[in-house]
N, C-alpha and C positions, 0 to 999 in steps of 0.2 A: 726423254722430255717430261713425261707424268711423274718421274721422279727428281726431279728439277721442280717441277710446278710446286710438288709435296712437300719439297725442302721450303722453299721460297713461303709458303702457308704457316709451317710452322715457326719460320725463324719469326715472320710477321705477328703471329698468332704470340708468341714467346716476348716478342717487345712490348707487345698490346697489353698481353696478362702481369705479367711478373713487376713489382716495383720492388725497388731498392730498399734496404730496411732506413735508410735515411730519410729518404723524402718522405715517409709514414710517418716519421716524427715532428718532421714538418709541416705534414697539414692539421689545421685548427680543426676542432670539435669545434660542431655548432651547436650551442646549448640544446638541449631539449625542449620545445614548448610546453610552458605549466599546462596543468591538466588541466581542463576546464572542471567548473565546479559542477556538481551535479547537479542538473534540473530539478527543481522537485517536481513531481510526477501530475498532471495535470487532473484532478476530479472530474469524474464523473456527475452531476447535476442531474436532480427530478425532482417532481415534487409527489407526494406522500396524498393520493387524495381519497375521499371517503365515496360509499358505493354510490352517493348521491351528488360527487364531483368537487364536494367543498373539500379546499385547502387546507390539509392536517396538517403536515409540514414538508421540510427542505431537507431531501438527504444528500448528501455530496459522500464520496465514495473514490477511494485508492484502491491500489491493493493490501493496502497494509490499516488502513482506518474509514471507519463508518462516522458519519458527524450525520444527526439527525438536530434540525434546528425549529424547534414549533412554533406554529404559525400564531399571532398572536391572538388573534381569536378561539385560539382553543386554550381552554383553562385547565393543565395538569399540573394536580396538586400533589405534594410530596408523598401526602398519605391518602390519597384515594388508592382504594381496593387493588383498579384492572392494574396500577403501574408498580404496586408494591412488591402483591400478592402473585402477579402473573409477569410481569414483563422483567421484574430484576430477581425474584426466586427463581422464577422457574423457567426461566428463558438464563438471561445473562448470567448470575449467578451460578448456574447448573452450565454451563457452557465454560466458566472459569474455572469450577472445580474441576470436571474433566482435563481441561487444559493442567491444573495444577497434578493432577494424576499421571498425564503423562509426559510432564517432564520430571516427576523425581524418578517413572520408570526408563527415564534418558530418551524415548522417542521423538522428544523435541526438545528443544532451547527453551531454557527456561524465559529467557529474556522474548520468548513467541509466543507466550502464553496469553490466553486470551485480556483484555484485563478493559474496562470500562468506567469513566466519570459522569457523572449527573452533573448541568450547571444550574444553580437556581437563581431564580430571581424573586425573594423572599421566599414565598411557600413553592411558587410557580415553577414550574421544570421547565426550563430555557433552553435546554440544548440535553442531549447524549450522544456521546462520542466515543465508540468500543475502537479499541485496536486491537490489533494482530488477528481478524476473524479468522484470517488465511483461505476459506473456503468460500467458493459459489454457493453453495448451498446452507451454510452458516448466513451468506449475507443474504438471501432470499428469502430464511428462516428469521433475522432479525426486522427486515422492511417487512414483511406480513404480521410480525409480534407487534411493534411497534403500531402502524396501519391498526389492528383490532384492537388497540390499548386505548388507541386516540380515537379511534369509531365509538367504542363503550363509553370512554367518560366526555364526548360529545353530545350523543344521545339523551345524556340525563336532562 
């Protein structure tokens, strides 16, 4: 009898599994759903403020770019000292050459290299926007460079 049952499971088991190579060619693909497009990645939002609470600026933050947008009460000018001398030599600029160091030694993508735009509005610096920081501690290092660039030429 339990091999009676056993037969009967598999013949059953054998109709259920197995198709014909016929009927395989007659069933329709159903298209594949297009891809959805990719989100772009929602920012991060703060504002940028000085030890006395006033609004330096708006930084907004990806993983892939920093957008710092100054406040319009604060006056930076192209050639003031703190932004020239400090925040794109020796901050940005020294943060790009490294990047440019290592990617001709291949340990990054060149196209991941650090790289950054000033926007102006006449003399006045409107906006900076770095991409590809790639690091927590790159962007923590540019929000405090920034923050003491805009505290200094606040102050005067």
């Amino acid at each position: 009898m339990l091999k009676r049952v056993g037969s009967y499971v598999d013949e059953l088991l054998t109709q259920l599994s197995f198709r014909k190579a016929d009927t395989l060619a007659k069933r329709t693909e159903q298209p594949a759903p297009p891809p959805q497009p990719a989100q772009a990645e929602k920012p991060t939002v703060r504002s940028v403020r000085s030890r006395t609470g006033a609004n330096l600026a708006t930084v907004s933050y990806t993983r892939d770019e920093v957008r710092f947008q100054i406040s319009p009460g604060v006056e930076l000018r192209s050639e003031d000292k703190p932004f020239t001398s400090f925040l794109l030599r020796k901050v940005l600029d020294q943060m790009a050459e490294e990047d440019k160091k290592r990617a001709e030694a291949g340990e990054i993508d060149a196209e991941r290299a650090l790289s950054y735009e000033i926007v102006y509005d006449g003399e006045r610096v409107k906006e900076i926007l770095v991409r590809n920081y790639r690091e927590d501690s790159r962007l923590r290092e540019l929000i405090s460079s920034v923050r003491w660039t805009l505290e200094t030429v606040s102050s005067r």
